[in-house]
MIBA-354926 format. One line per 2 residues: number of its first residue (from 0); their letters; for each residue x, y, z of C-alpha. Coordinates in Angstrom, 2 decimals. Layout:
NUM = a = X:Y:Z; ... .
end
This chain:
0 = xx = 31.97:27.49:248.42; 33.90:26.66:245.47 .
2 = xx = 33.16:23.21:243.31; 36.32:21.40:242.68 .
4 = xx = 38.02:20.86:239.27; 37.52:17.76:237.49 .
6 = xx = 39.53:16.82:234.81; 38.26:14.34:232.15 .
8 = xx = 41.39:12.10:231.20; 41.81:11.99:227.45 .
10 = xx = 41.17:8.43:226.00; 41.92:6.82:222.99 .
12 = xx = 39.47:5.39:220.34; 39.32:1.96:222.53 .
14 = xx = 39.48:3.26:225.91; 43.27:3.63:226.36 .
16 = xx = 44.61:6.32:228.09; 46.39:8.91:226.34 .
18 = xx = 49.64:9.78:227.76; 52.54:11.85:226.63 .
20 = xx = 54.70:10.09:224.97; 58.88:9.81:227.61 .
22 = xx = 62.12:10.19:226.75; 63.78:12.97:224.96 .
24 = xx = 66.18:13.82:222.44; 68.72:15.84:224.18 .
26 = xx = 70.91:18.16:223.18; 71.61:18.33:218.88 .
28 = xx = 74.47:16.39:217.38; 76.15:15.70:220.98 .
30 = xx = 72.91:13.88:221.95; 72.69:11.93:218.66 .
32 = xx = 76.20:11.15:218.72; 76.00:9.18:222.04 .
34 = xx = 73.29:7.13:221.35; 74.92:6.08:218.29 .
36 = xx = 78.30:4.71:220.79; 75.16:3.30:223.24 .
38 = xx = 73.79:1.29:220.77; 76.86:0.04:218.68 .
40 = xx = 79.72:-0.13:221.32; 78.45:0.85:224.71 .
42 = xx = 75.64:-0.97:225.17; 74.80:-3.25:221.93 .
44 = xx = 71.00:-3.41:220.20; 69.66:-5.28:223.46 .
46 = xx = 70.45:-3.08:226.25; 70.09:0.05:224.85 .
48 = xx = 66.31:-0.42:224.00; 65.74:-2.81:227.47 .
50 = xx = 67.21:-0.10:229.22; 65.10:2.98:228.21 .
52 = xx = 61.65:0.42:228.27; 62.98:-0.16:232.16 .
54 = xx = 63.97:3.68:232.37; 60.51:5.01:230.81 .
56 = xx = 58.48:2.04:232.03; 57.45:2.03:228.28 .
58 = xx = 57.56:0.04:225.30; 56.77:3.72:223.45 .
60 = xx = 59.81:6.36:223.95; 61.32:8.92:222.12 .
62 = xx = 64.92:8.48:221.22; 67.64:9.10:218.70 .
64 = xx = 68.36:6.36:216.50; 71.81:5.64:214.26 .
66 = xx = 73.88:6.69:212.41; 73.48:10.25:213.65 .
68 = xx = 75.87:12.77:212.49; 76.93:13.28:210.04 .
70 = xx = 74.84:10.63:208.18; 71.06:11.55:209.28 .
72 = xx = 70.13:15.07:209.27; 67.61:13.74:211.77 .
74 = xx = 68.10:10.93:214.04; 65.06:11.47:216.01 .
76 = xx = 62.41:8.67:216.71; 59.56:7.41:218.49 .
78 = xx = 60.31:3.97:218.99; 57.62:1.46:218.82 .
80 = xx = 58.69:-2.02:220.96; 55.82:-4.39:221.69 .
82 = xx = 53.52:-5.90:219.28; 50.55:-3.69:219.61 .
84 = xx = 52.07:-0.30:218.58; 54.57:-1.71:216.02 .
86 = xx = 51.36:-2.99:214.20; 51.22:0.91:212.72 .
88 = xx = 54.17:0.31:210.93; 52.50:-2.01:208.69 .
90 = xx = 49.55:-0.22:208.25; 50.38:2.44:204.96 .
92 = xx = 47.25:4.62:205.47; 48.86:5.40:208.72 .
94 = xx = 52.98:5.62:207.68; 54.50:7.01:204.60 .
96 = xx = 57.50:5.16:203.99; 59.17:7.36:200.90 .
98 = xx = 63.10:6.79:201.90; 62.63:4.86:204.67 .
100 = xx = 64.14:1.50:203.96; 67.70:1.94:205.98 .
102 = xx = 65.75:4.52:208.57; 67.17:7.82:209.61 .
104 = xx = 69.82:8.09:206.56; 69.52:7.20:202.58 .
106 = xx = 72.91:5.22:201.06; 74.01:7.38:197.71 .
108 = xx = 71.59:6.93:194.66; 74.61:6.64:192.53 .
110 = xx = 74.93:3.17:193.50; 71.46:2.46:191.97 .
112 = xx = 72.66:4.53:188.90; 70.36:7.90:189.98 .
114 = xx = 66.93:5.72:190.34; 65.29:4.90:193.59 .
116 = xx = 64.73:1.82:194.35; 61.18:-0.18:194.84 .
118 = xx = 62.05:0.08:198.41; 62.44:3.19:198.88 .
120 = xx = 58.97:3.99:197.14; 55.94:4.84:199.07 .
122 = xx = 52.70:3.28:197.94; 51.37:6.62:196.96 .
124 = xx = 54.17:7.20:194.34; 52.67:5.54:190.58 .
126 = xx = 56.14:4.14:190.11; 55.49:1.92:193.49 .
128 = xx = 52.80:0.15:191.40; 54.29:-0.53:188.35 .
130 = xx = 57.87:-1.83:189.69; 55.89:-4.16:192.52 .
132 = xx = 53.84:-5.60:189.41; 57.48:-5.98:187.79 .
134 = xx = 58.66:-7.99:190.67; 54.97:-9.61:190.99 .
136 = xx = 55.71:-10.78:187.39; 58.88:-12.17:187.91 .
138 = xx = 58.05:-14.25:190.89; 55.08:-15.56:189.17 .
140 = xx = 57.23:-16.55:186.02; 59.60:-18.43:187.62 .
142 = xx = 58.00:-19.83:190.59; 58.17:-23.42:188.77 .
144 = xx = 62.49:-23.29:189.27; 62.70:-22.77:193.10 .
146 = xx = 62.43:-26.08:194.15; 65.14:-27.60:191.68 .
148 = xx = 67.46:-24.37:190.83; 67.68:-24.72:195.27 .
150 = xx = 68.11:-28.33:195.33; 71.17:-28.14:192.51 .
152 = xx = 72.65:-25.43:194.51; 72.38:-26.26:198.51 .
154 = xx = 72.96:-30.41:197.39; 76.32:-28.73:196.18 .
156 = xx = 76.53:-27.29:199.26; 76.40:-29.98:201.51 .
158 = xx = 78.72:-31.82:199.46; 81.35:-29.55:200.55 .
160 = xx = 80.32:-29.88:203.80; 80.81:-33.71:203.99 .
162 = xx = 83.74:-33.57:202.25; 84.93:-31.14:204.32 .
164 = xx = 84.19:-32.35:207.62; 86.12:-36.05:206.46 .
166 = xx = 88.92:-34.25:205.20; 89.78:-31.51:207.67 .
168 = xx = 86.99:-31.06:210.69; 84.35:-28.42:211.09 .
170 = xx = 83.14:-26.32:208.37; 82.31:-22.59:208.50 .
172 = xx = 79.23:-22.72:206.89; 78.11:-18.83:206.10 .
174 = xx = 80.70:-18.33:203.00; 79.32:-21.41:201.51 .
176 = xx = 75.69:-20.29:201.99; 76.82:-16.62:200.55 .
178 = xx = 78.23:-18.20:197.43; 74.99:-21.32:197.09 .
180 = xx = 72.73:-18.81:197.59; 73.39:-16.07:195.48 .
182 = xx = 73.77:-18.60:192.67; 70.12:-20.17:193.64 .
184 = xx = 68.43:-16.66:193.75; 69.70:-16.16:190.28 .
186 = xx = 69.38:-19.32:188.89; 65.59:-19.69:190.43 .
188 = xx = 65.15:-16.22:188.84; 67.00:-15.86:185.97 .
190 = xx = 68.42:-19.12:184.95; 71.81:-18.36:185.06 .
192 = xx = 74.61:-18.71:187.62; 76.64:-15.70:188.37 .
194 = xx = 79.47:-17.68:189.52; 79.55:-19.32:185.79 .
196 = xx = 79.29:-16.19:184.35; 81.29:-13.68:186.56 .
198 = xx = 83.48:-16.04:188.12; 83.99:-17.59:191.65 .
200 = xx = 83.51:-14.64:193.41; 80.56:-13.26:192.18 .
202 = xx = 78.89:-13.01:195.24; 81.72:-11.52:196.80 .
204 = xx = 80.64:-8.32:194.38; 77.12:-8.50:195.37 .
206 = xx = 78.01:-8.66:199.39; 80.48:-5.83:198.86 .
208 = xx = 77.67:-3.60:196.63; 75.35:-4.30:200.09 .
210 = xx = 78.36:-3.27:202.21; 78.22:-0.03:200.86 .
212 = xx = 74.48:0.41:201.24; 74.39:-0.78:204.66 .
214 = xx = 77.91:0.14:206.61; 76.74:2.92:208.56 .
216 = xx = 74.45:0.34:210.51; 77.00:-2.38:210.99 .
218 = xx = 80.05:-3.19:213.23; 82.86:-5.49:212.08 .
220 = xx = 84.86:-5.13:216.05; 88.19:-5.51:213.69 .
222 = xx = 89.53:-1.95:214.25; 89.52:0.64:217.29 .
224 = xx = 86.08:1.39:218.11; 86.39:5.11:217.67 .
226 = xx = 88.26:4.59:214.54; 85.51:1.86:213.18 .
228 = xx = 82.86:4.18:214.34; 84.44:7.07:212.28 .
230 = xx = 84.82:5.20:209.06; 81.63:2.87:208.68 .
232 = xx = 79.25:5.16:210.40; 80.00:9.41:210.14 .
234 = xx = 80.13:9.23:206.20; 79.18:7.65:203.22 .
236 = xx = 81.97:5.57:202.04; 82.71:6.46:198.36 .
238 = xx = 80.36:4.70:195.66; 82.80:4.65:192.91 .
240 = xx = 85.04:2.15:195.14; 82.37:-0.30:194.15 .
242 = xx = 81.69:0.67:190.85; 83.84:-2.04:189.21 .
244 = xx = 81.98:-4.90:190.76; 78.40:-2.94:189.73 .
246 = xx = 79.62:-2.91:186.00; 79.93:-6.63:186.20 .
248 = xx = 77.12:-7.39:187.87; 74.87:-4.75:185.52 .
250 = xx = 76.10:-6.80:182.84; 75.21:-10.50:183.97 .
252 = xx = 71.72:-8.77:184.93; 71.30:-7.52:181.84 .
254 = xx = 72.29:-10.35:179.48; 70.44:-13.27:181.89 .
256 = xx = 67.20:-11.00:182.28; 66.29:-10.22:179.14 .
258 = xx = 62.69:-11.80:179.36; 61.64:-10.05:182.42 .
260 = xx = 63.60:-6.65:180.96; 60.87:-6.98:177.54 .
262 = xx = 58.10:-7.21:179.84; 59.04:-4.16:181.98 .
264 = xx = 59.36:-1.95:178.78; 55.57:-3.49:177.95 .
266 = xx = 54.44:-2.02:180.84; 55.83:1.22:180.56 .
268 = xx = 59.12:1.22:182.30; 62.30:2.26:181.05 .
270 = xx = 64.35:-0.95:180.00; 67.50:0.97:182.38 .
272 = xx = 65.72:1.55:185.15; 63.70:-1.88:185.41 .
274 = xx = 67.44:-3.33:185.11; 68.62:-1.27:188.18 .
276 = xx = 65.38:-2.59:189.98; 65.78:-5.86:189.27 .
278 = xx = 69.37:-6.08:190.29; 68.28:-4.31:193.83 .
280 = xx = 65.33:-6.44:194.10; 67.70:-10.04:193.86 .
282 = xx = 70.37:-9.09:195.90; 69.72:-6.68:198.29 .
284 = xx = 65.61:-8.22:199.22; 65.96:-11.51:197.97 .
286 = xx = 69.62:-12.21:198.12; 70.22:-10.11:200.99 .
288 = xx = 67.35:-11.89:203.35; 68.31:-15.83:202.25 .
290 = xx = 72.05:-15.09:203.11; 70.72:-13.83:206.81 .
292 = xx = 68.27:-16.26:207.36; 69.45:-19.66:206.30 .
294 = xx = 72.23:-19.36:208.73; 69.01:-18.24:211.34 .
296 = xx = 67.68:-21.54:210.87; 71.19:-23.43:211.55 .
298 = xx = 71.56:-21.72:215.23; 68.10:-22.55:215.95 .
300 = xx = 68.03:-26.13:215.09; 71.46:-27.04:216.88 .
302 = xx = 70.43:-25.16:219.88; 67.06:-27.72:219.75 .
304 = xx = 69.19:-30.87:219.44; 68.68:-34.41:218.17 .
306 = xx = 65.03:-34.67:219.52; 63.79:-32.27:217.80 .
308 = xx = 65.86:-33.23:214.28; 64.32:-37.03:214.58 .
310 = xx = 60.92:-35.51:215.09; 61.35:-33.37:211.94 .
312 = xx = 63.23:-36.21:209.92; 60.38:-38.20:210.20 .
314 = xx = 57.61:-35.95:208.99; 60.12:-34.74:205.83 .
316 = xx = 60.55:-38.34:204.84; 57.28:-39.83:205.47 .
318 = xx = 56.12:-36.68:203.04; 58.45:-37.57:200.37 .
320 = xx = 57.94:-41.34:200.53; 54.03:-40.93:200.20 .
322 = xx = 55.13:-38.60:197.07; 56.87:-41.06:195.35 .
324 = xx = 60.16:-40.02:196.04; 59.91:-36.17:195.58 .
326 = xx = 60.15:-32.80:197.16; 57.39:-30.84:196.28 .
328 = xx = 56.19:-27.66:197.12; 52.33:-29.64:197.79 .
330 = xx = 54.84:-31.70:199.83; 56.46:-29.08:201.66 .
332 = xx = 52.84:-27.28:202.48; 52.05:-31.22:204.34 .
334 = xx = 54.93:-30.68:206.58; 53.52:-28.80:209.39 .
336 = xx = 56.45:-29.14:211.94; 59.02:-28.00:209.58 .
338 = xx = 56.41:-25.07:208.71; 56.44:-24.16:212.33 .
340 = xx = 60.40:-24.21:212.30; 60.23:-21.84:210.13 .
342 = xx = 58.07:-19.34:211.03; 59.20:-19.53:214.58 .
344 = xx = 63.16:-18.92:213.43; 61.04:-16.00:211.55 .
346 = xx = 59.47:-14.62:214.78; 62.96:-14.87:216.70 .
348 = xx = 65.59:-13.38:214.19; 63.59:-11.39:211.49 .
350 = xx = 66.15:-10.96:208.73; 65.13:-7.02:208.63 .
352 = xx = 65.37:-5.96:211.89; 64.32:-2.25:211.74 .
354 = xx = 60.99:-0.76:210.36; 60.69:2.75:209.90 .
356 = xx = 57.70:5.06:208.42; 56.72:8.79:209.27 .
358 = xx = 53.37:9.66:210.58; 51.05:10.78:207.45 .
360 = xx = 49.06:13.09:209.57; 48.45:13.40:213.81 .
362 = xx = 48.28:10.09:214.93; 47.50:8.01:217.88 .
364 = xx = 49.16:4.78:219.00; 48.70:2.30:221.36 .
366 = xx = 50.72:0.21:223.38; 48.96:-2.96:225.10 .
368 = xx = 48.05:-0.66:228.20; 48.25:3.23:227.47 .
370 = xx = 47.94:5.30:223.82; 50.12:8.01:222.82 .
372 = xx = 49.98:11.58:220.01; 52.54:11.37:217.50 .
374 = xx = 52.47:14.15:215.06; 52.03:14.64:211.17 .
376 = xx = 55.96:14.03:209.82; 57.26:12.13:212.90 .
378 = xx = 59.59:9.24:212.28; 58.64:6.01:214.00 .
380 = xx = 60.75:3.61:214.08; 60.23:0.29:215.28 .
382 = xx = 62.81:-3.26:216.32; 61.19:-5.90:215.44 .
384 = xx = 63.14:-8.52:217.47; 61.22:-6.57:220.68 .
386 = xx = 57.80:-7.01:218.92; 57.89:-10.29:217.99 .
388 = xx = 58.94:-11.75:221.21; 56.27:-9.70:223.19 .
390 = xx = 55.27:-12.04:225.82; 52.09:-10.01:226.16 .
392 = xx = 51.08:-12.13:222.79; 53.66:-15.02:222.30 .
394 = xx = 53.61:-17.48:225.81; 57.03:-17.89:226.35 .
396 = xx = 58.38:-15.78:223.54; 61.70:-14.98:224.02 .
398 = xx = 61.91:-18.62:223.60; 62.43:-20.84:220.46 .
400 = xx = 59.15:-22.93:220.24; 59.72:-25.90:217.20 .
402 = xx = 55.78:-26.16:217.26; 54.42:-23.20:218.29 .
404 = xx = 52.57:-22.54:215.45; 50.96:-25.93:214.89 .
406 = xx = 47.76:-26.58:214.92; 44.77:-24.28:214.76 .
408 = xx = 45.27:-22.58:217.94; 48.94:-22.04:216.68 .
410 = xx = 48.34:-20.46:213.37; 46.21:-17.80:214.84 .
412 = xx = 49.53:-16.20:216.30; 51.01:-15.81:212.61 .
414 = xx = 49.11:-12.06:212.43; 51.88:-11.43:215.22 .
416 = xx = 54.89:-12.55:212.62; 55.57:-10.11:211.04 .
418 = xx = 59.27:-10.25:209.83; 57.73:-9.31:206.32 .
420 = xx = 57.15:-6.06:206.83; 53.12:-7.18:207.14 .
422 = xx = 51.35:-10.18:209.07; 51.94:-13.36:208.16 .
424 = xx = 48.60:-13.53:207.52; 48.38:-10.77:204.80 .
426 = xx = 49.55:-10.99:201.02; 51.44:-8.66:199.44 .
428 = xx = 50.02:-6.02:197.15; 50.64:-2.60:195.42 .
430 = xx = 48.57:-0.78:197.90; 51.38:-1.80:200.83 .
432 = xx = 54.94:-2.46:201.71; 54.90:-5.75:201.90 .
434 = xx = 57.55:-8.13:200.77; 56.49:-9.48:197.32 .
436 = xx = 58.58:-12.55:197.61; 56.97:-13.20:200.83 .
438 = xx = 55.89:-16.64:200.02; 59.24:-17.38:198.37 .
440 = xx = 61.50:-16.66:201.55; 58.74:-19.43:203.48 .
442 = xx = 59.33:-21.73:200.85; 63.12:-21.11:201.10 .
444 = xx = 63.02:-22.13:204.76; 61.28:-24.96:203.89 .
446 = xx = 63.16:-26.25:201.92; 66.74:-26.00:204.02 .
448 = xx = 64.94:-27.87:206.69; 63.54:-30.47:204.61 .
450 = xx = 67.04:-30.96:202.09; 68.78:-31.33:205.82 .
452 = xx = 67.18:-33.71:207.48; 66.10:-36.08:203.91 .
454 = xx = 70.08:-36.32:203.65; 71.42:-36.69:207.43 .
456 = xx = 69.41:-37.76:210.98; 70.90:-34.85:212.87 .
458 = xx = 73.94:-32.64:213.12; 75.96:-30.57:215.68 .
460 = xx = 77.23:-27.07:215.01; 78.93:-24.29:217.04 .
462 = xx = 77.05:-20.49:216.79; 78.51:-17.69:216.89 .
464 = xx = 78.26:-13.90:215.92; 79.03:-12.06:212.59 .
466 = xx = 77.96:-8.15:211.82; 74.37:-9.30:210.17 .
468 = xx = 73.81:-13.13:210.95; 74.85:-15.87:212.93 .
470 = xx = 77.94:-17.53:212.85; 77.45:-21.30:211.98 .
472 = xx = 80.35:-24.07:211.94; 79.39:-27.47:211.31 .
474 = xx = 81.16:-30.11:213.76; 79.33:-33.03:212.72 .
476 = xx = 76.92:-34.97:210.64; 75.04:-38.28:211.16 .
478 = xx = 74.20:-39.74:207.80; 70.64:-40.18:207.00 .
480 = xx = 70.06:-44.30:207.88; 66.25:-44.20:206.47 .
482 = x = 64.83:-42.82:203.65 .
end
């Protein structure tokens, strides 16, 4: 008589089972290639990871991720969709994230003059400490400004969009957010204007130095899609077409940050390579995120509608009557529903959508349900849009929710938001990859709600799509009739 096998099913550290991980890569290049039309032409973002969680029955897969040839020298993934198992991205004893900014593929160093980035630094690198302190420093030293460097610059703004609407209709709002904002970062920061110093279309230079970082993971739909596909996303375009527009940039950097330059050299940096770093860290983080998200903010508050705007008027004003008249950040920090705006349009529409890191040594994840290996050197990679509307966490959450996060029972889902690259609930720090000017970007938010709704009682606006945010034209504005 023979005893039957038993076989003792592998479990992970809290009682998961471990499984192996589906999906494959496919054949090299040809495989690569495909996914790459999938997910930019043949399916769009949405479908191609809805169809491989429906196709695996998995929110953990292995797949090939853009740009592919002849970009990435490896486009291969595991891909991390539900809020559980994308939490390892944000842990760094788990992911080393040296080069991992804009995933499989690195955009030339020559358009950061030979140095890389903060970014692109893992914590473990000494340099990762001593430019996050940089940027630490600089927030710190001008934190005072943000409030009235954004107030000059987005009243300005609306200005143009009155005027505008009485003279000629609806206003397409994103190029006047490109050109308000970059001249509030810098002003906030720096206290200087590009567009005074460079000229009108300073920003224009800035947007066209991110273009060059970013094109092979954007599509503009404005030529043939095999043609498109050829230009933006097979090669790097060449960095000396945007050389020109570096110089003058460089130079506005380098004459308007002259404090912040003495106190990198006093901490041991090279005055030339704490420039480069400072330039990357206002436009491409700071400048970068605020030209995404402020438009975020518009779609989600026309989609809510006049209820929700008169419920949000309210608590703005009654905050800046009871503070004699001013917007303060103490003021801003009362005004829980506008908080809750914010986050939420945070939660729905990170401005960073992608998160990538490579395994430091044989991990294993879990998903809500079942755990999977990943080995030492594997890329995961992980879309945060997936994560952060896991319905497994957030009731509702591929919903916008104005209040979701009020209240006590509220703020204990902000460890889920994590559009930071860490929980809401975290702080920044030299020992991880989270965004220094986390609080700043809140604050930011904040403030568009509150300078909206203190100067009209609601608006209408039409949304659309553009390669990195959404598409906002204002149709109308009702005056503020309180104050």
């Amino acid at each position: 008589m023979t005893t039957p096998k038993t076989t003792t099913e592998e479990l992970s550290p809290s009682g998961l089972p471990v499984k192996p991980i589906p999906g494959s890569y496919g054949l090299p290049f040809f495989s690569s290639l495909r996914s790459r039309l999938d997910f930019y032409y043949f399916q769009g973002h949405h479908l191609f990871f809805s169809s491989r969680i429906s196709r695996y029955s998995s929110t953990v897969f292995r797949v090939n991720m853009p740009p592919g040839p002849f970009l990435a020298s490896d486009s291969r993934v595991v891909a991390v969709l539900d809020a559980h198992s994308f939490s390892i991205l944000l842990d760094s004893s788990k992911v080393d994230k040296s080069d991992t900014l804009t995933g499989t593929y690195l955009p030339s160093l020559s358009l950061y003059a030979g140095y890389r980035p903060l970014a692109y630094l893992d914590t473990s690198e000494q340099r990762h400490t001593t430019l996050k302190n940089l940027i630490f420093a600089l927030l710190a030293s001008r934190k005072s400004h943000f409030v009235s460097s954004f107030r000059d610059n987005f009243s300005s703004l609306f200005d143009k969009v009155d005027s505008g609407l009485a003279s000629s209709g609806p206003v397409q709002l994103n190029e006047l957010n490109e050109s308000a904002s970059f001249d509030f970062m810098c002003e906030a920061f720096f206290g200087a204007k590009p567009s005074s110093a460079i000229g009108p279309n300073a920003h224009k230079m800035a947007l066209k130095w991110l273009f060059f970082q970013l094109h092979p993971l954007i599509t503009l739909n404005v030529l043939p899609k095999f043609l498109e596909d050829l230009l933006l996303h097979t090669f790097h375009l060449p960095a000396f077409l945007v050389a020109s527009d570096y110089k003058a940039l460089n130079a506005f950097f380098s004459q308007s940050a002259t404090q912040i330059l003495d106190q990198a050299q006093e901490m041991g940096l090279s005055r030339d390579e704490a420039l480069h770093n400072i330039i990357f860290a206002t436009i491409f983080n700071a400048y970068g995120g605020v030209k995404i998200f402020l438009p975020v903010i518009f779609k989600w508050l026309a989609k809510a509608g006049p209820n929700l705007h008169a419920r949000l008027a309210r608590e703005v004003r009654s905050v800046v009557r009871s503070d004699n008249g001013s917007l303060t950040p103490a003021g801003l920090d009362r005004m829980d529903l506008v908080k809750s705006v914010v986050w939420e349009s945070l939660r729905m529409d990170p401005p960073v959508e992608y998160q990538y890191g490579r395994a430091r040594s044989d991990l294993i994840i879990e998903s809500h349900d079942v755990a999977f290996r990943v080995k030492k050197g594997e890329m995961i990679f992980g879309y945060q849009p997936f994560a952060t509307r896991d319905e497994r966490v957030f009731v509702n959450g591929r919903e916008f929710v104005a209040d979701r996060f009020v209240g006590k029972e509220g703020r204990k889902l902000l460890r889920y938001v994590v559009w930071s690259n860490g929980a809401e609930t975290d702080e920044p720090s030299v020992t991880n990859k989270q965004c220094p000017g986390k609080e700043m970007v809140v604050t930011v938010g904040r403030l568009l709600v509150a300078e909206i709704f203190l100067r009209y009682d609601t608006f209408t606006a039409d949304v659309g799509v553009l390669p990195l945010e959404p598409k906002i034209t204002i149709t109308s504005v009702n005056k503020a009739t309180d104050g």
